[in-house]
C-alpha positions as CSV (number, residue, x, y, z in Angstrom):
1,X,0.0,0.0,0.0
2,X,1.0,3.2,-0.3
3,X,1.5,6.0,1.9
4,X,-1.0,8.5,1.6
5,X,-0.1,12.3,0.7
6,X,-1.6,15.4,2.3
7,X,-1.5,18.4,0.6
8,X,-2.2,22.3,2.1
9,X,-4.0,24.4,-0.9
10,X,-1.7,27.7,-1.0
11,X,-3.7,29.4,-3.5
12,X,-6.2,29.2,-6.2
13,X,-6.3,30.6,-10.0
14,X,-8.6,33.8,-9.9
15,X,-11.1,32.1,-13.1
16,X,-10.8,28.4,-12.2
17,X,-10.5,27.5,-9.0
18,X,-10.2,23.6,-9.6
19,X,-6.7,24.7,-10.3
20,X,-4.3,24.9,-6.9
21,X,-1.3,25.8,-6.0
22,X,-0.5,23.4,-3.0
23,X,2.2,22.4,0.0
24,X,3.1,18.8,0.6
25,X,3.9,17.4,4.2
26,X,7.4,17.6,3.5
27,X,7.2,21.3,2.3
28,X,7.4,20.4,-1.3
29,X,5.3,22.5,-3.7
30,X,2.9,21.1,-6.3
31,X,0.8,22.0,-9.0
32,X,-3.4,21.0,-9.5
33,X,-4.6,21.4,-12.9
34,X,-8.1,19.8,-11.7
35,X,-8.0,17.5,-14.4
36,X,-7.0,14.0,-14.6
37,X,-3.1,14.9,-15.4
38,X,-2.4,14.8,-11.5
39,X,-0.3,16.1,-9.4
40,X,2.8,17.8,-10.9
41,X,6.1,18.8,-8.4
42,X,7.4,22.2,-9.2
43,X,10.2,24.1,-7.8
44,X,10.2,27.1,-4.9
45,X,10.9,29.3,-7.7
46,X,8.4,28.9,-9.9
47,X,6.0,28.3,-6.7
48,X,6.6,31.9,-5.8
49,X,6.6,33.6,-9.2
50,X,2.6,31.7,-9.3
51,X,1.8,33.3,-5.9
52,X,2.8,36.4,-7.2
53,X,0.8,36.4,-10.6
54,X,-2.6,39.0,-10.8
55,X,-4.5,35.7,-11.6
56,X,-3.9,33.8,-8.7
57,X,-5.7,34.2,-5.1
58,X,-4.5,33.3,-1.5
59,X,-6.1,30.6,0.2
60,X,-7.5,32.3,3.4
61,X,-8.9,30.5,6.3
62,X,-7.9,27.7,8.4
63,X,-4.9,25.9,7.3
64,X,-6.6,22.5,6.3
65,X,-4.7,19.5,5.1
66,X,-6.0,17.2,1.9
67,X,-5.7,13.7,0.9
68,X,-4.5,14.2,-3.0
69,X,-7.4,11.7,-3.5
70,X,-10.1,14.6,-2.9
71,X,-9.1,17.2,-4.3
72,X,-11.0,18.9,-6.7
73,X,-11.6,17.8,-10.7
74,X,-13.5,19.9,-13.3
75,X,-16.3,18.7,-15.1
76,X,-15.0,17.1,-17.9
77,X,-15.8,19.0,-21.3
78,X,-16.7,17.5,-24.2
């Protein structure tokens, strides 16, 4: 089995919030498309220069922790 991952949403884009920028356990940051491509590693770097973009929104409130199994997935479009 396994060992489950928990992620931290960071922020969210401004027009499509299925799409996150998350936090790992370990403190490694990862990317959420909301579609089936899953979850994709990035560097602090680019991490930061995403926070920082007009598009993308802090994720306020309580510091909640995610299994990468629920997070969110967009409708799929046909």
């Amino acid at each position: 089995m396994l060992p489950t991952t928990y992620l931290r949403p960071v922020a969210y884009h401004r027009f499509d919030a299925d799409k996150l920028l998350l936090k790992d356990e370990r403190g490694i940051w990862h990317l959420w498309m909301g579609d089936h491509s899953g979850l994709m590693e990035i560097e602090p770097e680019l991490a930061d220069w995403i926070y920082r973009r007009p598009e993308i929104f802090p994720a306020w409130g309580p510091q909640m922790w995610f299994d990468v199994t629920s997070l969110p997935l967009a409708p799929e479009r046909i």
